[in-house]
GUSE-723574 format. One line per field, with one value per atom (N, C-alpha, C): x, y, z; atom name. Coordinates in nm, 4 decimals. Layout:
<marpas>
X = (X ...);
Y = (Y ...);
Z = (Z ...);
atomo = (CA ...);
</marpas>
This chain:
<marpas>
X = (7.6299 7.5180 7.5497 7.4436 7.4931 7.5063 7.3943 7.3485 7.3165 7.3749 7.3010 7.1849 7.2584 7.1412 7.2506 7.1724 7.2397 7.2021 7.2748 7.2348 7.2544 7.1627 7.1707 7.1981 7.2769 7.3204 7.4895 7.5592 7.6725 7.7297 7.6548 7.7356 7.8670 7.8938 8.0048 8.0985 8.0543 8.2029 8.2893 8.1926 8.2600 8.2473 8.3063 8.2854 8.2273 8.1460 8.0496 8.1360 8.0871 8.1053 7.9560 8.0236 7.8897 7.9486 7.8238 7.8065 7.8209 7.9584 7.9525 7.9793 7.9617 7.9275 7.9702 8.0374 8.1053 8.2407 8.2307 8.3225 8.2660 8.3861 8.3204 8.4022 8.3756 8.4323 8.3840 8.4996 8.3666 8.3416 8.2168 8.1326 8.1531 8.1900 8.2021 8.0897 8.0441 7.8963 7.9280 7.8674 7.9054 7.8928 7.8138 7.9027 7.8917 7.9496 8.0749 8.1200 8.1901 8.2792 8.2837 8.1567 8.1366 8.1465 8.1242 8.1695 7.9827 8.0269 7.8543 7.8726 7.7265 7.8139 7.6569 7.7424 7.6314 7.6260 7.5349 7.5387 7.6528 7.7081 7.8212 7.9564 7.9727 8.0761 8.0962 8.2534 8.2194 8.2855 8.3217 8.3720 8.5636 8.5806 8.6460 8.7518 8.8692 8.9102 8.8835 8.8559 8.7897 8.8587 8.7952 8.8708 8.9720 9.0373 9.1240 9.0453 9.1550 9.0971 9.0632 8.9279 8.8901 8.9856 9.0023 9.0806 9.0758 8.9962 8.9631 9.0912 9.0267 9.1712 9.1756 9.3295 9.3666 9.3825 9.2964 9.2985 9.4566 9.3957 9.5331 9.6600 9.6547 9.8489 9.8492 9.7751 9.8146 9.7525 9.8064 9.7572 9.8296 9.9495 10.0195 9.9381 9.8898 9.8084 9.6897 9.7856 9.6547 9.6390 9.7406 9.7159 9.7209 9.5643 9.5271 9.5723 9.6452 9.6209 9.5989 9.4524 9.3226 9.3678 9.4131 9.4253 9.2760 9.3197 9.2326 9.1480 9.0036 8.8747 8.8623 8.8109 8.7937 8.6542 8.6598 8.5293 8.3444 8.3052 8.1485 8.0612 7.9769 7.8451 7.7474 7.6288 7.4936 7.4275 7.3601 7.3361 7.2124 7.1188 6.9974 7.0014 6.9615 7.0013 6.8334 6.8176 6.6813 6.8032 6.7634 6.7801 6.6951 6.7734 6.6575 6.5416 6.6129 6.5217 6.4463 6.3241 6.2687 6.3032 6.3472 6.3460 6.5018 6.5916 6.7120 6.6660 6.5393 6.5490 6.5315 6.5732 6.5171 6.6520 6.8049 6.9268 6.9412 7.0809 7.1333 7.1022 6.9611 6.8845 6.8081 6.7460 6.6870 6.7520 6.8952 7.0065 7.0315 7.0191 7.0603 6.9667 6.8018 6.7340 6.7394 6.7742 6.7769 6.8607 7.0373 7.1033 7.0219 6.9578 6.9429 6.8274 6.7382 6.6046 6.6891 6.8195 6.8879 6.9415 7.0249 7.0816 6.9595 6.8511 6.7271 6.7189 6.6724 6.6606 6.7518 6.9018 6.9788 7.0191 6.9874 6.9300 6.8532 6.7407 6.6309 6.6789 6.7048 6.7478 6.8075 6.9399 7.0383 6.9675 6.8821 6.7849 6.7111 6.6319 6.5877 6.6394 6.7902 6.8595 6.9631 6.9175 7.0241 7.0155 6.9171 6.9713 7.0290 7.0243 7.1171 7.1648 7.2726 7.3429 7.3929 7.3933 7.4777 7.6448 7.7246 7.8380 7.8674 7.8777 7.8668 8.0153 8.1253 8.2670 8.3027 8.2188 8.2838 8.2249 8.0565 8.0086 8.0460 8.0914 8.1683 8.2491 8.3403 8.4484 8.4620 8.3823 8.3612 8.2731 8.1834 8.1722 8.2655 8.2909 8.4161 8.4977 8.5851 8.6541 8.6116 8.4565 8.4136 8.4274 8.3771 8.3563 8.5226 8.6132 8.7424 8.7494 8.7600 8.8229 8.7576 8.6334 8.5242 8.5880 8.6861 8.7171 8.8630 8.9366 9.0732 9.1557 9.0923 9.2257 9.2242 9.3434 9.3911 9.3708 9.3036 9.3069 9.3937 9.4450 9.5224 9.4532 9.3913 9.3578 9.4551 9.5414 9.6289 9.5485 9.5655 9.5195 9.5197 9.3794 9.3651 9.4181 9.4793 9.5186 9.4211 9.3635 9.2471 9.2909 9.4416 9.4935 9.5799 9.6261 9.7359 9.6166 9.6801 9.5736 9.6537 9.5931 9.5975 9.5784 9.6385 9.5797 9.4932 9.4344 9.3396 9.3031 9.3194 9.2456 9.1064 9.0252 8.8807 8.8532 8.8739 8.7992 8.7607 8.8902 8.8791 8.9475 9.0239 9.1370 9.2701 9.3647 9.4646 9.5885 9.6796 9.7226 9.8734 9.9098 10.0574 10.0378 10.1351 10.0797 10.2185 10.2533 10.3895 10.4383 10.4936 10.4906 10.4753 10.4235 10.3482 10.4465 10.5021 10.5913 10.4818 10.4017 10.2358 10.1750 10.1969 10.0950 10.1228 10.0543 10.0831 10.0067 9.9505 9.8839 9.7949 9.7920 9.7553 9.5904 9.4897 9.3821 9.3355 9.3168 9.2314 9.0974 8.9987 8.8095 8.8070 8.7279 8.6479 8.4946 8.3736 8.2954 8.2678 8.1984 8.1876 8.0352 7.9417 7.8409 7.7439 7.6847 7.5883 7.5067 7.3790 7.2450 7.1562 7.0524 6.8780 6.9073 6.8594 6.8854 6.7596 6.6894 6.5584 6.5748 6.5105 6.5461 6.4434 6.3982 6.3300 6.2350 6.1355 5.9596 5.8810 5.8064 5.6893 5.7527 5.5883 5.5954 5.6553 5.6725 5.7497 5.8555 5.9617 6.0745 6.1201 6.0749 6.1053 6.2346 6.2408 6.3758 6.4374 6.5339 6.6279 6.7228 6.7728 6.9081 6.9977 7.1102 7.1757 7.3847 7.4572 7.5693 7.6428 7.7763 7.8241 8.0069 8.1199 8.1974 8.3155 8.4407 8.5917 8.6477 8.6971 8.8471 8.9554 9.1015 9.1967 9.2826 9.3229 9.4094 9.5713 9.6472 9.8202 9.9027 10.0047 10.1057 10.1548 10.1951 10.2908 10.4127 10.4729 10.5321 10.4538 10.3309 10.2686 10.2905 10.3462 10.3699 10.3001 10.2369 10.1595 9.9910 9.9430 9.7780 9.7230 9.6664 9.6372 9.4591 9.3900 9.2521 9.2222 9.1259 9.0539 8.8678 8.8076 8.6587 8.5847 8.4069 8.3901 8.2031 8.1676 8.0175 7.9680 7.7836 7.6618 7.5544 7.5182 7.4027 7.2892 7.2020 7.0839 7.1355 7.1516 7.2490 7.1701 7.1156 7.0381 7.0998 7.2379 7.2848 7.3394 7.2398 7.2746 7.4132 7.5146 7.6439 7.6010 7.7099 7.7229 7.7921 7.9027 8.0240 8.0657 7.9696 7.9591 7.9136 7.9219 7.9185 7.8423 7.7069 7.5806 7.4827 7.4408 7.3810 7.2388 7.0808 6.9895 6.9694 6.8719 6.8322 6.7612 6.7373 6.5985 6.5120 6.3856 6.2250 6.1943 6.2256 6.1907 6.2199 6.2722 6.3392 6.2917 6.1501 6.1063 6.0228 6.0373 5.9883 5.9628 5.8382 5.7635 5.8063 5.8103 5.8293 5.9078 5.9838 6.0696 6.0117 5.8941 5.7878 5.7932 5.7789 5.7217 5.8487 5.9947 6.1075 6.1278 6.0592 6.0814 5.9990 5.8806 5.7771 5.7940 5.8822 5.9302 6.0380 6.0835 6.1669 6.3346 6.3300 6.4609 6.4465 6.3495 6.3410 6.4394 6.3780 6.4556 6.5898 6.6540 6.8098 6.8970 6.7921 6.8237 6.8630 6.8072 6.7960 6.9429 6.9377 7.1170 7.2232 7.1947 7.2940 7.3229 7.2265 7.1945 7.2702 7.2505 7.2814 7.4819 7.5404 7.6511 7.6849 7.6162 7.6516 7.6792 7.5634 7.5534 7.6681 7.6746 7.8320 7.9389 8.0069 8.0843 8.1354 8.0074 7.9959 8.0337 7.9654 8.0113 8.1369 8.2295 8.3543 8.4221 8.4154 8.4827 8.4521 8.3801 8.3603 8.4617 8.4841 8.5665 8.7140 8.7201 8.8782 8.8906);
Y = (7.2789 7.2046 7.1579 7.1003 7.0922 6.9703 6.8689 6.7425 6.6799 6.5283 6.4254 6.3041 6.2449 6.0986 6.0704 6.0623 5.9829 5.9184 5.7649 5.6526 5.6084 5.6314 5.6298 5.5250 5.3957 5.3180 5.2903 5.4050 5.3792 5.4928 5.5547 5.6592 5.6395 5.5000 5.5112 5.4944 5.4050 5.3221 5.4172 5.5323 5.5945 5.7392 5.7958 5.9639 5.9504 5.9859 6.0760 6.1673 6.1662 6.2963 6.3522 6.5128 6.5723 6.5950 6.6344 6.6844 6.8687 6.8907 7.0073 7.1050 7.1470 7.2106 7.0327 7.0741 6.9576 6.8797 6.8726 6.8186 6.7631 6.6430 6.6044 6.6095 6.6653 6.6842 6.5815 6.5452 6.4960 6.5921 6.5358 6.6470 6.6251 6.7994 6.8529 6.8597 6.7172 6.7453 6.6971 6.7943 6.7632 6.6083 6.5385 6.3979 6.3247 6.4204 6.3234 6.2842 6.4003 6.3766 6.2026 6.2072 6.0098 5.9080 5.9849 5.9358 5.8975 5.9369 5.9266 5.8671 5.8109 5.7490 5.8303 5.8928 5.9130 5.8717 5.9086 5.8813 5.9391 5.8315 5.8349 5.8428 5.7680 5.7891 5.6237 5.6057 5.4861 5.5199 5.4178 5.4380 5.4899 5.5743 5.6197 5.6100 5.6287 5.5934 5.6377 5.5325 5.5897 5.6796 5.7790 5.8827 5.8675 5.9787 5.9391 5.8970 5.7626 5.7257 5.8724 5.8498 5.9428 5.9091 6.0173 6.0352 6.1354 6.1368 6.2064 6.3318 6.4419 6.5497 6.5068 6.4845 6.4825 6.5866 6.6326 6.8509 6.8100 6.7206 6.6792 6.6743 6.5858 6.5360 6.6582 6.7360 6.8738 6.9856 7.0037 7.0989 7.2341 7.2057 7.3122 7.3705 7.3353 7.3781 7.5093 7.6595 7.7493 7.8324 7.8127 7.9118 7.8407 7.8242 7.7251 7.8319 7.7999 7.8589 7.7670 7.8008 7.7657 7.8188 7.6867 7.7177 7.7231 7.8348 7.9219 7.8125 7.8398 7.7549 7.7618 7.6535 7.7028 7.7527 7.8010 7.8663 7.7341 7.8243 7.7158 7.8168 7.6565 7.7042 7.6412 7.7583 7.7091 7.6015 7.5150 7.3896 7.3640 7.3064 7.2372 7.0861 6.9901 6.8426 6.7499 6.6618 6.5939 6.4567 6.3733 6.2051 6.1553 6.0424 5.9470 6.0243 6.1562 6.2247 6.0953 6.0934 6.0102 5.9873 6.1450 6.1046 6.0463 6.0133 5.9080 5.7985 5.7395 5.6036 5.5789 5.6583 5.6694 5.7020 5.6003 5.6269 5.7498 5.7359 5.8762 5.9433 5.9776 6.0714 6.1162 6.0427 6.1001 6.1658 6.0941 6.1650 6.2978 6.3504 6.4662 6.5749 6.5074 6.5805 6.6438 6.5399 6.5532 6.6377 6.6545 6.7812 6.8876 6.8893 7.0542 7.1024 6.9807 7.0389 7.1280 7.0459 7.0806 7.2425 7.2391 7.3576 7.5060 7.4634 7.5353 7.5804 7.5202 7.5206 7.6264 7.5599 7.6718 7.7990 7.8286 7.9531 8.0383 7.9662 8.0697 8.0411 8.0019 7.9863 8.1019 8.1234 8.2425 8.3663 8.3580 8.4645 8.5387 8.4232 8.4738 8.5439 8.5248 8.5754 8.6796 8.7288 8.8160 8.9456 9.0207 9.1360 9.1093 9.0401 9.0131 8.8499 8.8438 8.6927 8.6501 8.5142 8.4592 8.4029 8.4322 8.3607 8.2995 8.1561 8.0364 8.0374 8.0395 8.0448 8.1313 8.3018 8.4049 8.4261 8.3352 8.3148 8.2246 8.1010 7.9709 8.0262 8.1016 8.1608 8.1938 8.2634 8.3776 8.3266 8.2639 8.1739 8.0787 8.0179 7.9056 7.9964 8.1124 8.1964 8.2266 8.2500 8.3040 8.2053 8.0405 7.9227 7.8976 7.9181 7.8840 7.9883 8.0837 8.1751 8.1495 8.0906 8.0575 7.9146 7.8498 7.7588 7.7859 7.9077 7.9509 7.9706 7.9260 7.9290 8.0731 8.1099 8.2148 8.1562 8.2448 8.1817 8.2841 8.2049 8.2438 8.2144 8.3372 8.3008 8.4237 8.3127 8.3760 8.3941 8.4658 8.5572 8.4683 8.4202 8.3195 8.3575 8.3480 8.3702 8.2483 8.3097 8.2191 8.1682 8.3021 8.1739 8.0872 8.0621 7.9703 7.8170 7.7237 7.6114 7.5369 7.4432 7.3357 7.1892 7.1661 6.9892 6.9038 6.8959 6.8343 6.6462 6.6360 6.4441 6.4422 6.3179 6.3147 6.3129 6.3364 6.4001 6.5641 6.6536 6.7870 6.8718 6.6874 6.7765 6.8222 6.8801 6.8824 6.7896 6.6927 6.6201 6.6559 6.7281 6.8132 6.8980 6.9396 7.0541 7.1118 7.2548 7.3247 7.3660 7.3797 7.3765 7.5377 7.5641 7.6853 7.7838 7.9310 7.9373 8.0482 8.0776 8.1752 8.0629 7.9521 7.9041 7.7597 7.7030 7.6121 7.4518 7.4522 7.3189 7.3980 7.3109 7.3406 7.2678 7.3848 7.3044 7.3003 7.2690 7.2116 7.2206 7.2856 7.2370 7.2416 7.1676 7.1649 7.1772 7.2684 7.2601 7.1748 7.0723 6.9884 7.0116 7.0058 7.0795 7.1448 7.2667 7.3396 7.4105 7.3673 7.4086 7.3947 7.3525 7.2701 7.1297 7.0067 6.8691 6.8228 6.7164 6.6459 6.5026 6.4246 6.2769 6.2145 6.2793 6.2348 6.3356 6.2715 6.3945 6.3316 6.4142 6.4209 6.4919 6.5416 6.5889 6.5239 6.4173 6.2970 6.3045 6.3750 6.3850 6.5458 6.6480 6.8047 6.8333 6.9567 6.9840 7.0607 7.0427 7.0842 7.2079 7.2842 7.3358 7.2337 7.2072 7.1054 7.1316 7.0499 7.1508 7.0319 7.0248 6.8694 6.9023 6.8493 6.9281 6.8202 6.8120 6.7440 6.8133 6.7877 6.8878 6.7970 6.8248 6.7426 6.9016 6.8326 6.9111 6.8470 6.9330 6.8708 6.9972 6.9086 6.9648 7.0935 7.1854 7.2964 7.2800 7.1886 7.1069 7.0610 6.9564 6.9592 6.8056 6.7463 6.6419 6.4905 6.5248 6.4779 6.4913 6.4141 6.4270 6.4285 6.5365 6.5365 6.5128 6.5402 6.5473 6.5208 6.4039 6.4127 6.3547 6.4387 6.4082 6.4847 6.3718 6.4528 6.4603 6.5821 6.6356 6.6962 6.6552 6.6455 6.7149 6.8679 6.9345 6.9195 6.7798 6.7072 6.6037 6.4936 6.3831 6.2959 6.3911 6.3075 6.2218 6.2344 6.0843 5.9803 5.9600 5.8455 5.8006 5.9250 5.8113 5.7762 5.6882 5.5999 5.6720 5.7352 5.7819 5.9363 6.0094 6.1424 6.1697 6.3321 6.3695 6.4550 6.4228 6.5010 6.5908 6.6873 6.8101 6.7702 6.7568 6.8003 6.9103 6.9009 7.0596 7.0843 7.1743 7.2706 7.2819 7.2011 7.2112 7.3097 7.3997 7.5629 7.5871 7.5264 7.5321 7.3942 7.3500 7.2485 7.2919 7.2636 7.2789 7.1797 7.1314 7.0087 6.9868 7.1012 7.1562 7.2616 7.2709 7.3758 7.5173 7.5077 7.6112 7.6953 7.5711 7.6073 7.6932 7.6384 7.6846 7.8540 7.8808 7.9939 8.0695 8.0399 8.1288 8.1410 8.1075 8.1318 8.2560 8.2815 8.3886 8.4171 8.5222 8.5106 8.4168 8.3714 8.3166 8.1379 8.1306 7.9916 8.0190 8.1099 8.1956 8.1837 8.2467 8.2233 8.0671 7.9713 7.8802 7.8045 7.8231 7.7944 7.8749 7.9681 8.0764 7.9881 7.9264 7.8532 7.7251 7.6338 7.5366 7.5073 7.6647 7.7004 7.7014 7.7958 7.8179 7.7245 7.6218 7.5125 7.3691 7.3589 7.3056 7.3458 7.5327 7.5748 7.5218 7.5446 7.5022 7.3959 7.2751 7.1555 7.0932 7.1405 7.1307 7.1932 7.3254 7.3988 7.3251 7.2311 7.1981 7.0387 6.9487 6.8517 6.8615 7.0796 7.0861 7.1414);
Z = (7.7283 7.7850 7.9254 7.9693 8.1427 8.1432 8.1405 8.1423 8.0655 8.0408 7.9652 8.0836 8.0520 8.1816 8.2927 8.3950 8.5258 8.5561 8.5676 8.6448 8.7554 8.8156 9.0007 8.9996 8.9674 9.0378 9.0472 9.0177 9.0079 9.0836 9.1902 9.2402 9.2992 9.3706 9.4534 9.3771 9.2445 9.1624 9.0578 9.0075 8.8747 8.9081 8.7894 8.7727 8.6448 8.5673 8.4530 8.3885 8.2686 8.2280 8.1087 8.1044 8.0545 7.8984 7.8185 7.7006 7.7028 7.6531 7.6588 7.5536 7.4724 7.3100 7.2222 7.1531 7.1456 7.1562 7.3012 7.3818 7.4563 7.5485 7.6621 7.7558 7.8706 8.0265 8.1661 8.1702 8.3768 8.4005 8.4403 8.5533 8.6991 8.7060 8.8099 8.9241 8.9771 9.0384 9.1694 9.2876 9.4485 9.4471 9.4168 9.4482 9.3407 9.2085 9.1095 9.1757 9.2397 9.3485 9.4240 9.4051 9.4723 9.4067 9.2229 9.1022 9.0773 8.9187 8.8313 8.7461 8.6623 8.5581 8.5152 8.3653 8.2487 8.1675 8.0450 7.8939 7.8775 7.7927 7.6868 7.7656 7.8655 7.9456 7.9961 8.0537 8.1073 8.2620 8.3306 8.4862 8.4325 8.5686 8.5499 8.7137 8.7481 8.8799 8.9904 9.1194 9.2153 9.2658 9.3616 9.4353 9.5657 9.6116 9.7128 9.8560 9.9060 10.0496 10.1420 10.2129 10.3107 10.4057 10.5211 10.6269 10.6743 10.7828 10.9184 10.9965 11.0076 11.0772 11.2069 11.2538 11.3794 11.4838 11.4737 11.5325 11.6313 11.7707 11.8851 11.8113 11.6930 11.6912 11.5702 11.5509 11.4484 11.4720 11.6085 11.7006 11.6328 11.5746 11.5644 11.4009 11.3647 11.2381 11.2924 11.2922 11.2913 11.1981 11.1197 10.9721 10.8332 10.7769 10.6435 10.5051 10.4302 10.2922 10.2245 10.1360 10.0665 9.9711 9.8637 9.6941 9.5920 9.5575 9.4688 9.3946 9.4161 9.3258 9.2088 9.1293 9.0427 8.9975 8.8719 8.8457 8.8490 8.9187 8.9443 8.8458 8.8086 8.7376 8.8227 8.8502 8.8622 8.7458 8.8018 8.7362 8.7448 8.6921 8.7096 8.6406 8.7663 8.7415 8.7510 8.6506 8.6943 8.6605 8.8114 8.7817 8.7441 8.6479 8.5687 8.4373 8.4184 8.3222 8.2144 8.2246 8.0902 7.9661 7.9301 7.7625 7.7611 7.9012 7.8917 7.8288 7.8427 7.8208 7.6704 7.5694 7.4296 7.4003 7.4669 7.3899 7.3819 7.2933 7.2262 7.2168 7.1357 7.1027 7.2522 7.3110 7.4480 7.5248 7.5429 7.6286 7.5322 7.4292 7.3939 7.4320 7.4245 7.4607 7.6149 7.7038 7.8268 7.8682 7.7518 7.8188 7.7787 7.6358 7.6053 7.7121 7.7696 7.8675 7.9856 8.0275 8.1361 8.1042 7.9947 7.9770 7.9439 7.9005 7.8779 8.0261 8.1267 8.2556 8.3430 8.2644 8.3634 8.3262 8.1754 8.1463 8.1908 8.2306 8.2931 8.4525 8.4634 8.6185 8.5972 8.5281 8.5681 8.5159 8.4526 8.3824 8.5104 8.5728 8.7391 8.7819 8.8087 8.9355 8.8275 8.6908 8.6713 8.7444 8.7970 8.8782 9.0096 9.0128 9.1555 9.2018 9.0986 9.0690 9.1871 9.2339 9.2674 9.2188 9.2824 9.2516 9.3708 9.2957 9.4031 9.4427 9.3599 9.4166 9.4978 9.5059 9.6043 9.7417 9.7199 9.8160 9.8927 9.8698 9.9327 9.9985 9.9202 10.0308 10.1128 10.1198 10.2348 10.3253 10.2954 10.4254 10.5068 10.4341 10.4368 10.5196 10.5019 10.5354 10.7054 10.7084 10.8433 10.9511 10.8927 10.9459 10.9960 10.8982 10.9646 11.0853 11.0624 11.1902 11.2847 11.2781 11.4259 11.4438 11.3855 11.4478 11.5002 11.4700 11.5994 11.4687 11.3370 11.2165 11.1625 11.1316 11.0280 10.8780 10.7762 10.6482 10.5563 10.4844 10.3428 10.2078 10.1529 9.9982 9.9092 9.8554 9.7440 9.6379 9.5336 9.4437 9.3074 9.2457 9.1376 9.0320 8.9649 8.8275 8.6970 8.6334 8.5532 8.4410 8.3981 8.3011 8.3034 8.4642 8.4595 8.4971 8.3967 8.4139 8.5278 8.6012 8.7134 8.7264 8.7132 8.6744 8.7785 8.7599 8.8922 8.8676 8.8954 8.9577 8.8750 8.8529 8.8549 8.9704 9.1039 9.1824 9.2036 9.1652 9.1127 9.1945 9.2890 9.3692 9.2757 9.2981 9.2804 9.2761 9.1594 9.1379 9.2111 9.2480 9.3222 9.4157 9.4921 9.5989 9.5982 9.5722 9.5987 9.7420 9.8175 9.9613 9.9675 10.0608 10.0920 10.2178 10.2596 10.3675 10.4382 10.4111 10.4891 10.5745 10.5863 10.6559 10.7217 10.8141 10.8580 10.7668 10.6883 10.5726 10.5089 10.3875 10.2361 10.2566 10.1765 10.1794 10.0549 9.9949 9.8631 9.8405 9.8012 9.7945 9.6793 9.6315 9.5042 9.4952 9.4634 9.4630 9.3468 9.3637 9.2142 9.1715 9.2532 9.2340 9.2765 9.1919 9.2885 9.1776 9.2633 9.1703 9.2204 9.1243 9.2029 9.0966 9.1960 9.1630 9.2108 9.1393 9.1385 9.0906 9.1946 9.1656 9.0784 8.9947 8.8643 8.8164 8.7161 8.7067 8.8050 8.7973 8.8976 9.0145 9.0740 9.1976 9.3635 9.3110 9.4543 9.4192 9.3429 9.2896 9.3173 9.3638 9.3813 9.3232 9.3128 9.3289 9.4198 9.4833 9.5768 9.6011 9.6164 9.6391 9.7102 9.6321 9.6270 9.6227 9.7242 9.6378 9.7366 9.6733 9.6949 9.6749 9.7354 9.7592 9.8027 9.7838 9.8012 9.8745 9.9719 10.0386 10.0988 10.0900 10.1603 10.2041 10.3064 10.3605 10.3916 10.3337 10.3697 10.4081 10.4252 10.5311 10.4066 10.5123 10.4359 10.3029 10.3115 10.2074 10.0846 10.1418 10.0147 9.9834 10.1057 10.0669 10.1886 10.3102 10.3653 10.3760 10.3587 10.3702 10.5339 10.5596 10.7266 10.6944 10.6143 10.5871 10.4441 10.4302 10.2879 10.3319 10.2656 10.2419 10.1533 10.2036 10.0653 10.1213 10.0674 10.1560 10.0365 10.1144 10.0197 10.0829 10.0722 10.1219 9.9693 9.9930 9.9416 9.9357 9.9459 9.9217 9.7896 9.6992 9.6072 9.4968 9.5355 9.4537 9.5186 9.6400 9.7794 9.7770 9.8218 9.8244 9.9522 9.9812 10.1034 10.1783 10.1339 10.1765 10.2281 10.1716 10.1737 10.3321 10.4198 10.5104 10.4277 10.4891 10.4783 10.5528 10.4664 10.5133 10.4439 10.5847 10.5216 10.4539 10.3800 10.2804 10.3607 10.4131 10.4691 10.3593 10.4551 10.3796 10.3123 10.3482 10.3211 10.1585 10.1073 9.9577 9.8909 9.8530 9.8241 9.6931 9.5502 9.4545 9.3440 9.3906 9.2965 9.1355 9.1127 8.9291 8.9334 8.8134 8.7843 8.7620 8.7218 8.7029 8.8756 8.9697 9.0978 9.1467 9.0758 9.1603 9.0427 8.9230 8.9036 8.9752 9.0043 9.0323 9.1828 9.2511 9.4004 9.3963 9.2745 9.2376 9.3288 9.3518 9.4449 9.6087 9.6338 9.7485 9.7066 9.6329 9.5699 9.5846 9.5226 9.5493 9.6830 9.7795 9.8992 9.9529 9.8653 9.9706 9.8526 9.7689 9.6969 9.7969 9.8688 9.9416 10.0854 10.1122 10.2171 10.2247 10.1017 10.0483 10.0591 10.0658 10.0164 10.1539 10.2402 10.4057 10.4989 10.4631 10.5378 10.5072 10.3334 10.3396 10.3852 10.3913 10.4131 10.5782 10.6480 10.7834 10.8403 10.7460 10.7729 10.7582 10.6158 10.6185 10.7262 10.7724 10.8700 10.9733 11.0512 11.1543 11.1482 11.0735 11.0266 11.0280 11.0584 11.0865 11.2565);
atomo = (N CA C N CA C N CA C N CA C N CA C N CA C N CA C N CA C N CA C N CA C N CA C N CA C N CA C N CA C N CA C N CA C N CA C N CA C N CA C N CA C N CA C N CA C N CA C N CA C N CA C N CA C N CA C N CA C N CA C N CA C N CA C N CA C N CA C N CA C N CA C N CA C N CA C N CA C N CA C N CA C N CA C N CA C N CA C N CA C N CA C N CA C N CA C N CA C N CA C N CA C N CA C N CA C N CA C N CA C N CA C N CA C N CA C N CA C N CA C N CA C N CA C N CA C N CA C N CA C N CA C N CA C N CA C N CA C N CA C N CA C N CA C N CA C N CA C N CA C N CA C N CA C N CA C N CA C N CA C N CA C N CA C N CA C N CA C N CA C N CA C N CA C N CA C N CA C N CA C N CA C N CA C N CA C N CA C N CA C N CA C N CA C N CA C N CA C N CA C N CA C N CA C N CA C N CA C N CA C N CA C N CA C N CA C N CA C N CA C N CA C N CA C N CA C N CA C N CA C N CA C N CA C N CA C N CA C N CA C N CA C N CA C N CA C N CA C N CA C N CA C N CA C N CA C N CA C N CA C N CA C N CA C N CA C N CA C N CA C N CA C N CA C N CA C N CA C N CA C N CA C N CA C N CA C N CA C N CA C N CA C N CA C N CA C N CA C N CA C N CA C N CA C N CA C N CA C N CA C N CA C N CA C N CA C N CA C N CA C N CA C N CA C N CA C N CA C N CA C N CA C N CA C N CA C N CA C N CA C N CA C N CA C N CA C N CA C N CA C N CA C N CA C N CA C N CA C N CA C N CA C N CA C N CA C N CA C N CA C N CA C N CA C N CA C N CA C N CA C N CA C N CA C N CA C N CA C N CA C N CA C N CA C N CA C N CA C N CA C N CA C N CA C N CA C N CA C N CA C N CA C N CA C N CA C N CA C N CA C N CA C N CA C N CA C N CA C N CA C N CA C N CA C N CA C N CA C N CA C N CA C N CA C N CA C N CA C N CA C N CA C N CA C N CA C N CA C N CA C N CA C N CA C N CA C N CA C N CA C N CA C N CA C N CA C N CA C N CA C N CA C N CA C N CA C N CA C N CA C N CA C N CA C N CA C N CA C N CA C N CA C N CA C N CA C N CA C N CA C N CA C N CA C N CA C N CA C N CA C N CA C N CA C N CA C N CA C N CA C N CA C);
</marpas>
């Protein structure tokens, strides 16, 4: 399942977690990342202090190796879903509406899928070299597991001898997100995102932040990307029946974060 309830008033203080067969995980959502709080979850520890790259006093930084992502799911998110307010039972309803949703979402786009992790990259990838950097992506291995933070960074860093600092991203989330029902509530292409960057060792922090293309869970804190109008869908109905054009503007959603992180280094 994707989603239970989100309560927009706790974005800055907690991380959430979701209902997922039956288990429960934090959710991985571009600004969990800012921390959420859902049904059936309580607050959880805040994330690492932000801190700005010094390009001048780490001038000598021109070759990044970028540890391997992990796997992203397309998502469909409504805040404040209604049938939340009917407890337990509402919140269950509210994940299965969600997970219903992102079924046909991926149903849409099965002849010609998005993958949000290989597309990130490779933008991300283009955005660095237009900024003078050489990139390093070593080769993921899916069954070696990684321990990550509730932010979804990485809890260790091994020192690296390819490159001049270690970068870290986490896509935490990416989908279409709507700040309630009704039509004054749309839904978005939306996609929300962590990165720190450290020294070759693995043992200094030169960069940490954290960015929101829709910023529809108002952090405070996040480095934000408007959505382009162009991808505006009243009802979920409205965002199937836009068909692959809706697609495009998740591709967009992905470009335009990639961009914005690359420009922060």
């Amino acid at each position: 399942m994707a989603f239970a309830l989100i309560n927009r008033g706790h974005f800055d203080d907690c991380r959430g977690f979701i209902h997922q067969g039956e288990n429960m995980r934090y959710l991985k959502n571009g600004l969990a990342a800012l921390g959420l709080a859902v049904l059936l979850s309580g607050c959880v520890s805040p994330l690492p202090k932000q801190q700005a790259f010094d390009r001048d006093g780490h001038a000598r930084v021109k070759t990044i190796h970028v540890m391997p992502m992990p796997k992203v799911e397309t998502q469909v998110l409504m805040m404040n879903n209604p049938a939340g307010s009917f407890g337990l039972i509402g919140g269950l309803i509210a994940a299965g509406q969600a997970e219903s949703k992102q079924q046909r979402l991926l149903a849409l786009y099965a002849k010609e899928p998005i993958h949000p992790r290989e597309y990130f990259q490779t933008e991300l990838t283009k955005d660095l070299v237009a900024r003078g950097y050489a990139v390093v992506w070593p080769t993921l291995n899916e069954s070696v597991a990684v321990e990550h933070d509730r932010s979804g960074l990485r809890d260790k860093y091994a020192p690296v001898s390819d490159a001049d600092a270690i970068l870290d991203v986490d896509l935490n989330f990416f989908g279409f997100a709507s700040g309630g029902a009704g039509h004054d509530s749309p839904y978005r292409p939306t996609a929300t995102a962590v990165a720190r960057l450290m020294s070759s060792d693995g043992t200094q922090t030169y960069f940490t932040d954290y960015f929101a293309y829709n910023n529809i869970f108002n952090s405070k804190t996040a480095v934000t990307v408007e959505p382009d109008p162009g991808y505006v869908y009243p009802g979920f109905g409205d965002l199937e029946h836009a068909g692959m054009k809706s697609e495009a503007g998740l591709k967009l959603a992905l470009s335009e974060l990639a961009k914005k992180l690359a420009s922060e280094l």
